[in-house]
N, CA, C and O atoms as a MOPAC input file, in Angstrom:
PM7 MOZYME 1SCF
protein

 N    -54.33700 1    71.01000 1   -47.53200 1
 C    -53.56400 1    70.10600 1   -48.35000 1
 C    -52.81100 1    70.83500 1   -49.46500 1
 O    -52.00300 1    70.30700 1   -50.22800 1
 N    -53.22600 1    72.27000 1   -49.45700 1
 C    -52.22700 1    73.10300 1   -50.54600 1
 C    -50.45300 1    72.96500 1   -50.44500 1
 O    -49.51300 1    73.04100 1   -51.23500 1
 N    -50.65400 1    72.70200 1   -48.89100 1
 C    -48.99800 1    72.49200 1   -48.74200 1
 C    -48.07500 1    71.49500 1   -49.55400 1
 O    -46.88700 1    71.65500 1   -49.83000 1
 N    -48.89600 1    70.42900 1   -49.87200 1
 C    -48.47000 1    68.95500 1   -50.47100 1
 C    -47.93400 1    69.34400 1   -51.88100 1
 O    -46.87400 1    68.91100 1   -52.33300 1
 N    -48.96800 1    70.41200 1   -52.69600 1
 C    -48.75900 1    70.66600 1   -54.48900 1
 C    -47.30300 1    71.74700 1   -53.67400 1
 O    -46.20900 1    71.36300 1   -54.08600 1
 N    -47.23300 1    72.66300 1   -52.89500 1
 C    -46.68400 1    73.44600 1   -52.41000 1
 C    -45.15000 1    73.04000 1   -52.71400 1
 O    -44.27600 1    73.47200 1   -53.46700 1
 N    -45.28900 1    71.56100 1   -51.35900 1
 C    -43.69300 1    70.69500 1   -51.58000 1
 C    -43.63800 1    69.90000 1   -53.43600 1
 O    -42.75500 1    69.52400 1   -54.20800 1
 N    -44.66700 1    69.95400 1   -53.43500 1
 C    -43.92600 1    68.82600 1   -55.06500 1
 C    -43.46100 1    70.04500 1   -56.07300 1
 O    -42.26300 1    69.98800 1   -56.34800 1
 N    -43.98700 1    70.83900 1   -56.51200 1
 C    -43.57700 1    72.39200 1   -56.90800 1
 C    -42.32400 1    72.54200 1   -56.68000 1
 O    -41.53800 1    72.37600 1   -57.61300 1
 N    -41.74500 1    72.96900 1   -55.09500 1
 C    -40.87600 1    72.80400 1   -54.94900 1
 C    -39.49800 1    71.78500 1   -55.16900 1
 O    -38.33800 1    72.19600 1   -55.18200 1
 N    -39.90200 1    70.43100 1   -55.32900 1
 C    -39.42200 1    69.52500 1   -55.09000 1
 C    -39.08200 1    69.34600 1   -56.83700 1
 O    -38.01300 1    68.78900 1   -57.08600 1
 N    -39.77300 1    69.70500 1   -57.80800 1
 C    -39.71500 1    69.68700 1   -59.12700 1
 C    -38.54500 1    70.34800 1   -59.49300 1
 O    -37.69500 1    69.80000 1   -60.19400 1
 N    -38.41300 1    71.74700 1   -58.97300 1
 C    -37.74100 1    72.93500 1   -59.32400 1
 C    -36.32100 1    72.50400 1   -58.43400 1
 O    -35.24900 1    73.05900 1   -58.67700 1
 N    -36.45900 1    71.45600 1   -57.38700 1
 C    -34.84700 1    71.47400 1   -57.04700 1
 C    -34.65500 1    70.05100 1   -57.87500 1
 O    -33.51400 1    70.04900 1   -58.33800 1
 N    -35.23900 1    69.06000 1   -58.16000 1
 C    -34.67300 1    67.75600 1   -59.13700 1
 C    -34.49500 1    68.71000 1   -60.62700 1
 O    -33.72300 1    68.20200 1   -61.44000 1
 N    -34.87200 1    69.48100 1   -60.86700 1
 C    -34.78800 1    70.14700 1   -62.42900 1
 C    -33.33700 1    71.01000 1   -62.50100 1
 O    -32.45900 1    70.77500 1   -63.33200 1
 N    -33.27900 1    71.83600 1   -61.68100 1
 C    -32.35600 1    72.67100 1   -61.03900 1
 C    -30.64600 1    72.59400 1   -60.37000 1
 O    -29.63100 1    73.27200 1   -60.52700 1
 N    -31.02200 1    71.35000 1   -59.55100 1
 C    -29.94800 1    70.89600 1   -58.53900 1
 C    -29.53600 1    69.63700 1   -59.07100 1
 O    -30.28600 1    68.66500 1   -59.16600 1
 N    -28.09200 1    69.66800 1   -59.48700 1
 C    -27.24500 1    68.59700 1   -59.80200 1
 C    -26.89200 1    67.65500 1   -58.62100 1
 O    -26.82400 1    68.37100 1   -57.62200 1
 N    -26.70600 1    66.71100 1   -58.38400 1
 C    -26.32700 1    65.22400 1   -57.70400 1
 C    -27.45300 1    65.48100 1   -56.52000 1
 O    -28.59500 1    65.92100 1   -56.65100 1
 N    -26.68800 1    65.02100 1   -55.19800 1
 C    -27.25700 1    65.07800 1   -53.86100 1
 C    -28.10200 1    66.32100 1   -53.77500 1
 O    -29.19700 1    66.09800 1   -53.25800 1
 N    -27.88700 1    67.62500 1   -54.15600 1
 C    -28.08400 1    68.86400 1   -53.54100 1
 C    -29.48100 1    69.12900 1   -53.82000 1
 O    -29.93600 1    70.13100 1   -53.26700 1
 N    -30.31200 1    68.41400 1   -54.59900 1
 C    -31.93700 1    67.99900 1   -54.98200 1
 C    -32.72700 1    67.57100 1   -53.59200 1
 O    -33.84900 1    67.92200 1   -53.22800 1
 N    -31.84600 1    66.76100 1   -52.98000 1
 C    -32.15400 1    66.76600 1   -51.72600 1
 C    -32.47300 1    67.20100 1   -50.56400 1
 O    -32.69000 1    66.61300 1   -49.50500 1
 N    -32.48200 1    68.21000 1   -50.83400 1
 C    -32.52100 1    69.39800 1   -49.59900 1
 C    -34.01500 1    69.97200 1   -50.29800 1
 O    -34.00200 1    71.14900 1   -49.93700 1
 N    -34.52900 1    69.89300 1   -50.62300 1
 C    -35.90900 1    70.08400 1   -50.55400 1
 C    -36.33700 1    69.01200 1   -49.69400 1
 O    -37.55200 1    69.21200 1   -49.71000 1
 N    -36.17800 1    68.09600 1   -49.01900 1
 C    -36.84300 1    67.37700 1   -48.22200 1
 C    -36.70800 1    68.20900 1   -46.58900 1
 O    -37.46400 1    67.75500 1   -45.73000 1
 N    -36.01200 1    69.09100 1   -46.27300 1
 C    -35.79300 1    70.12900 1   -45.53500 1
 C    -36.85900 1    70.59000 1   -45.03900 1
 O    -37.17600 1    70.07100 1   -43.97000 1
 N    -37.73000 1    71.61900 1   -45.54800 1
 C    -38.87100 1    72.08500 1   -45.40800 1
 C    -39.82300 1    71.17300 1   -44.71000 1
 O    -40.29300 1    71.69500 1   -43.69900 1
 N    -40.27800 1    69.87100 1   -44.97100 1
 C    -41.00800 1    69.10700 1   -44.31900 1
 C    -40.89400 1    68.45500 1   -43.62400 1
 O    -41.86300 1    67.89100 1   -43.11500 1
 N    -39.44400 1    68.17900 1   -43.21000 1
 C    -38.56300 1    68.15100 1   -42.13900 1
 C    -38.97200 1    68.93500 1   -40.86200 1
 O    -39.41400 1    68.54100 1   -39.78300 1
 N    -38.61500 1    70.45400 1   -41.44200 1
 C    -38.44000 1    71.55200 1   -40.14500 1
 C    -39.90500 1    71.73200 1   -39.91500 1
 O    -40.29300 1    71.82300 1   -38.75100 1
 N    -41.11300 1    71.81600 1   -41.30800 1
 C    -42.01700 1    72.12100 1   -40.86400 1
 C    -42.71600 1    70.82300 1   -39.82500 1
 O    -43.67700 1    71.11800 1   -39.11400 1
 N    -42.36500 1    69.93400 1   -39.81600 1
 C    -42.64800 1    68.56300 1   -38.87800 1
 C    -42.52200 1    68.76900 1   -37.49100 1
 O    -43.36000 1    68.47200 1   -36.64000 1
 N    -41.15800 1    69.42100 1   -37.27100 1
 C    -40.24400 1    69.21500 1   -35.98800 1
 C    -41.21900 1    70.39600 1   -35.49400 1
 O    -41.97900 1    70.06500 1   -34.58400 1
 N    -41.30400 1    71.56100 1   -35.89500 1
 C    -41.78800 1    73.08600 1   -35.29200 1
 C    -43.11700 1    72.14200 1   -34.77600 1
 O    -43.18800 1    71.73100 1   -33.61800 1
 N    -44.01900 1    71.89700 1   -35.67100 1
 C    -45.33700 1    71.33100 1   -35.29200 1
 C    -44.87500 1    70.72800 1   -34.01000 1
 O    -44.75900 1    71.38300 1   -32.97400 1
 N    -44.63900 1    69.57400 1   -34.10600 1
 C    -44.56200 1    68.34500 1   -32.89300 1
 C    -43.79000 1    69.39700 1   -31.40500 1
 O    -44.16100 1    69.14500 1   -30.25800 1
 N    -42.92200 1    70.32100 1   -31.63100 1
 C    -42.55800 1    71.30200 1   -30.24900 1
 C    -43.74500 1    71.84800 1   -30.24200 1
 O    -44.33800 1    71.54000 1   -29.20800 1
 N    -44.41100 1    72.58200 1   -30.99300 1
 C    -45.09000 1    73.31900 1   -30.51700 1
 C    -46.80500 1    72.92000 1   -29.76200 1
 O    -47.32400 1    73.46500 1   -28.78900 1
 N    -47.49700 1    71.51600 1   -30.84800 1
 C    -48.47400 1    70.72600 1   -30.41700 1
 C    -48.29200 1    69.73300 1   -29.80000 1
 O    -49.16100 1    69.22800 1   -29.08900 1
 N    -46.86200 1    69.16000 1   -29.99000 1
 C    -46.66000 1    67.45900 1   -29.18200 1
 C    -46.74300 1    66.36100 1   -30.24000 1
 O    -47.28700 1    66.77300 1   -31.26500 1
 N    -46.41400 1    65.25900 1   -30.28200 1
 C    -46.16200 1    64.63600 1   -31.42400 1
 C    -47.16900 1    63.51100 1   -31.84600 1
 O    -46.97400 1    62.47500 1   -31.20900 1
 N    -48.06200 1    63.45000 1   -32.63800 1
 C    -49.19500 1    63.06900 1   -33.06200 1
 C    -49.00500 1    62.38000 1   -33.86100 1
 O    -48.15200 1    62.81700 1   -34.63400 1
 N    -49.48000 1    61.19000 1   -34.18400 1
 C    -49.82900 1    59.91100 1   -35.54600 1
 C    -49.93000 1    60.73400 1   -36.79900 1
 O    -49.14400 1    60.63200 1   -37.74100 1
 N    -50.66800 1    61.32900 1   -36.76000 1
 C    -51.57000 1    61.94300 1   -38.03300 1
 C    -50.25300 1    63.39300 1   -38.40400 1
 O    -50.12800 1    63.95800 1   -39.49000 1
 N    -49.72600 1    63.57600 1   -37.57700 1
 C    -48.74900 1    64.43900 1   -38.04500 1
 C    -47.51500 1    63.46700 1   -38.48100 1
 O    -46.85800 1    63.82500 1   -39.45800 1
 N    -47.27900 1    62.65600 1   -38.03400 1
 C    -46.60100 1    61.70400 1   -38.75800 1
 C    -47.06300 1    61.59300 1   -40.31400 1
 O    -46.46300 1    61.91700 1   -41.33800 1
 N    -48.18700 1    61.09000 1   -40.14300 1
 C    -48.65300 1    60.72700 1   -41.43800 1
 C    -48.54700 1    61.35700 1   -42.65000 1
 O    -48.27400 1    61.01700 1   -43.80100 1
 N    -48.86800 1    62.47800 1   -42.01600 1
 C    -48.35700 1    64.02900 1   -42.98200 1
 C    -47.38500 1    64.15300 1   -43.37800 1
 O    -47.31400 1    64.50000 1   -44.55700 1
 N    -45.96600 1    63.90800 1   -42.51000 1
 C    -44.81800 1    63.67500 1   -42.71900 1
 C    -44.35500 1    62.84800 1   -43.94000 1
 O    -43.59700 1    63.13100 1   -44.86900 1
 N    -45.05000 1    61.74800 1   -43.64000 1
 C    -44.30600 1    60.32000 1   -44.68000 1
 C    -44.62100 1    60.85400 1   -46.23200 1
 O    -43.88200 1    60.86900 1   -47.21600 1
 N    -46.18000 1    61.34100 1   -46.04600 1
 C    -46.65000 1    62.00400 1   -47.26700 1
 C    -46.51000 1    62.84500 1   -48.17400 1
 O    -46.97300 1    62.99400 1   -49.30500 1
 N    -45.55100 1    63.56900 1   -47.29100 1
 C    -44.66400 1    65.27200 1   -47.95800 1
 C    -43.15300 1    64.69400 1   -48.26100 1
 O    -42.28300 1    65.04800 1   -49.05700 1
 N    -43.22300 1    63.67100 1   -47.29600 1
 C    -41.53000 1    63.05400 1   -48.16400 1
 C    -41.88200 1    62.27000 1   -49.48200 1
 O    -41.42900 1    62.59100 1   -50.58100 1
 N    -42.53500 1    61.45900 1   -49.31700 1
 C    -43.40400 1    60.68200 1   -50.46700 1
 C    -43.17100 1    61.47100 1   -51.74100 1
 O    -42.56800 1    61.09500 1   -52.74600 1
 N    -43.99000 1    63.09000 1   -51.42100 1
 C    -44.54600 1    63.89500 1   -52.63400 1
 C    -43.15700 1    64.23400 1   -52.85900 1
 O    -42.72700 1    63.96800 1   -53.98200 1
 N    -42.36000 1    64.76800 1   -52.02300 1
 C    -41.11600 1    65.64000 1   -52.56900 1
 C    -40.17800 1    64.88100 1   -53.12500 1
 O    -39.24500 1    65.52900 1   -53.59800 1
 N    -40.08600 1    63.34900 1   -53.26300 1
 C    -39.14300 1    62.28500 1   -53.66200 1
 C    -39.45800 1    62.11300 1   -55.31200 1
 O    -38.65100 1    62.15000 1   -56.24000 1
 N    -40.86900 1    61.91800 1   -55.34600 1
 C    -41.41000 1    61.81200 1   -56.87000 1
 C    -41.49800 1    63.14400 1   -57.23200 1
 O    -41.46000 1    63.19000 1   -58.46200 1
 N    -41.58000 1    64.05000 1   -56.84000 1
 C    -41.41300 1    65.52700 1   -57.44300 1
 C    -40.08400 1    65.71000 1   -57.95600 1
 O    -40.01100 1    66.23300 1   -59.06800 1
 N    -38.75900 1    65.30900 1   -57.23200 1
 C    -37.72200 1    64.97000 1   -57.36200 1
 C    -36.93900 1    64.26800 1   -58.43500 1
 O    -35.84800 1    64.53000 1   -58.94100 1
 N    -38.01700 1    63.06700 1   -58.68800 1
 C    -37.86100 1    62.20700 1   -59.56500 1
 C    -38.25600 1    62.81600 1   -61.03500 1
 O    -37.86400 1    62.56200 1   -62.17400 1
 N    -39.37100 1    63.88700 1   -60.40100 1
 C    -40.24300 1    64.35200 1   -61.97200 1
 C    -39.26000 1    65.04800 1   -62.40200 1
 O    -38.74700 1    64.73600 1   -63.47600 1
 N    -38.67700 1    66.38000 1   -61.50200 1
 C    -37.62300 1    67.06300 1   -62.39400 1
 C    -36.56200 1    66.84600 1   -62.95800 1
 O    -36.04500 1    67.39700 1   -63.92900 1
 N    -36.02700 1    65.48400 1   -61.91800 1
 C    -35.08800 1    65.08700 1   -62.97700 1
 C    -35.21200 1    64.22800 1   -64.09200 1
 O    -34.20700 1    63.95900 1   -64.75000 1
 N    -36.29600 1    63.77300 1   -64.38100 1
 C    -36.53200 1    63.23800 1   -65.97000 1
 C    -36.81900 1    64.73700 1   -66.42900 1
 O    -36.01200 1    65.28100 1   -67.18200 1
 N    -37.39300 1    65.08000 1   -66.20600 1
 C    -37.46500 1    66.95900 1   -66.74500 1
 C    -36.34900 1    67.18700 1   -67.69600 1
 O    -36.37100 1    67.23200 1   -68.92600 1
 N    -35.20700 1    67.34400 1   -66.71700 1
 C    -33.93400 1    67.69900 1   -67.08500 1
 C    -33.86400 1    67.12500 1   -68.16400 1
 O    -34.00600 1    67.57800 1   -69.29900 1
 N    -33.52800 1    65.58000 1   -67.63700 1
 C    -32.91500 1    64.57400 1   -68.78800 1
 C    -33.50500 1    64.84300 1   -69.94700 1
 O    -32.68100 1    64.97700 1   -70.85100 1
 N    -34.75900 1    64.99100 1   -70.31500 1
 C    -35.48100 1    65.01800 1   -71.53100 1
 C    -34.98300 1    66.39400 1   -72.25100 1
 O    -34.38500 1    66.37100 1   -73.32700 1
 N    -35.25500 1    67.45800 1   -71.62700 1
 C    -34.63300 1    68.63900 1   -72.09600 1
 C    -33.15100 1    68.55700 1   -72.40500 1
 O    -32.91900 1    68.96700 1   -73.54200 1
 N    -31.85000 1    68.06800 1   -71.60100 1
 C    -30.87000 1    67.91800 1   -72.26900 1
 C    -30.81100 1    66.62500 1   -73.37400 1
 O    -29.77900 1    66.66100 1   -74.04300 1
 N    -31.54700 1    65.70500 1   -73.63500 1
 C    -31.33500 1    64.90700 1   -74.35100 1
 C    -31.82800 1    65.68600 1   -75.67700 1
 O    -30.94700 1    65.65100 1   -76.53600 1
 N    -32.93700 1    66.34800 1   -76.06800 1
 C    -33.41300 1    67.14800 1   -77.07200 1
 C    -32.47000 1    68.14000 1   -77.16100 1
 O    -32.54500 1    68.59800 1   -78.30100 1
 N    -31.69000 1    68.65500 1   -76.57900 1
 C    -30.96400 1    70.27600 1   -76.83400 1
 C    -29.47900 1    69.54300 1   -77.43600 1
 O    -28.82500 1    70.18000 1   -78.26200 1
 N    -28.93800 1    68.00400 1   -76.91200 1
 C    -27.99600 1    67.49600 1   -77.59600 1
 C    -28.34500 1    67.25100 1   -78.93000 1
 O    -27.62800 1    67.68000 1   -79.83400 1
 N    -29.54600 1    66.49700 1   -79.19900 1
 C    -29.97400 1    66.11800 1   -80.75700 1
 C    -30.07000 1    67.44100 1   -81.74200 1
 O    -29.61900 1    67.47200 1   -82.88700 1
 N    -30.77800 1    68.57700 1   -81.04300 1
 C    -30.38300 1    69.67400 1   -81.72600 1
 C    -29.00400 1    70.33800 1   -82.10000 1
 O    -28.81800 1    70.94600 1   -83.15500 1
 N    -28.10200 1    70.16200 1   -81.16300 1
 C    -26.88300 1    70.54100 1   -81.73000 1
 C    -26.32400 1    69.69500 1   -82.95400 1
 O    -25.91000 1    70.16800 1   -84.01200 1
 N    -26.38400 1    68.49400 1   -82.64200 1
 C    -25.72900 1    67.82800 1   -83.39900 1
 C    -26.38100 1    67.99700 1   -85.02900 1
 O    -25.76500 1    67.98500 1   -86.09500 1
 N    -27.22100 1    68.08800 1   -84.88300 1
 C    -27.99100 1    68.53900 1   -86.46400 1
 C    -27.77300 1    69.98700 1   -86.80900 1
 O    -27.99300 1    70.38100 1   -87.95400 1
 N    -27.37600 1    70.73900 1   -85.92700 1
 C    -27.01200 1    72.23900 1   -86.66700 1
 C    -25.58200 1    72.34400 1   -87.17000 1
 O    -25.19600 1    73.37400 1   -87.72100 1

């Protein structure tokens, strides 16, 4: 289950990072790592499940960095304006 902190980590650093749509592409990884599985074992419930769960994590990871952002540029504006 290390993979899950793995994608939200990730998923933090592209909502913090990546302006508009392009945050999005962290959902990629659990994507491809999905598809490789299911060719290589065959396509299983429980690998599904895994699936919904790593999109799940990487959406609110997503969500986390970009309040991230927001908070950090909202403080770095209030600071200018007072210097």
């Amino acid at each position: 289950m290390i993979v899950f902190i793995i994608f939200a980590v990730v998923a933090i650093t592209f909502g913090y990072a990546l302006a508009g749509w392009s945050a999005y592409l962290a959902l990629l990884p659990p994507i491809i790592l999905f598809l490789i599985g299911i060719f290589q074992a065959g396509f299983d419930g429980a690998a599904l499940l895994e699936l919904v769960i790593a999109i799940v994590v990487v959406l609110i990871g997503i969500a986390v960095g970009r309040l991230i952002a927001a908070r950090l540029d909202s403080d770095d504006s209030g600071e200018r304006a007072s210097a």
